[in-house]
C-alpha angles and dihedrals in degrees: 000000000000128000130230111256118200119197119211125193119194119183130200121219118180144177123170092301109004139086126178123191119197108193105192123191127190110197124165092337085304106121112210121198133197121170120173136174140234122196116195112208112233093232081057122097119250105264115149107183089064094059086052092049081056109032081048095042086054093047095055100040075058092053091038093056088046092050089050090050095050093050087056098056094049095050079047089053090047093042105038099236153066113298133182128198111208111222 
């Protein structure tokens, strides 16, 4: 019996204060996309890793929120009406 297997990606980009994270999931030929920032404040040591625990933690609440959605829309296409997953 196999098991699914799903592959995230998820990509830094950085600048002085900033981090972005792109988390990118491919399922089924449907793309998902989370992005999410991190702002370091200036007064704030210089410790990469923890704007890319936010900024990733951001990005992935986003995918999260846009699986769930999918998965509502196809239990709505199955049942014929409206349908909401609670998170």
């Amino acid at each position: 019996m196999s098991h699914p297997t799903w592959r995230l990606e998820i990509t830094f980009t950085e600048d002085d204060r900033t981090t972005r994270a792109d988390a990118v999931l491919d399922v089924a030929g449907h793309h998902h996309h989370g992005w999410g920032l991190a702002r370091r404040d200036p007064s704030d040591p210089d410790v990469p890793v923890i704007g890319e625990e936010v900024a990733a933690a951001r990005a992935l609440i986003r995918l999260a929120r846009q699986l769930l959605g999918a998965a509502e829309s196809d239990i709505e296409a199955i049942e014929q009406h409206p349908v909401h997953i609670h998170e």
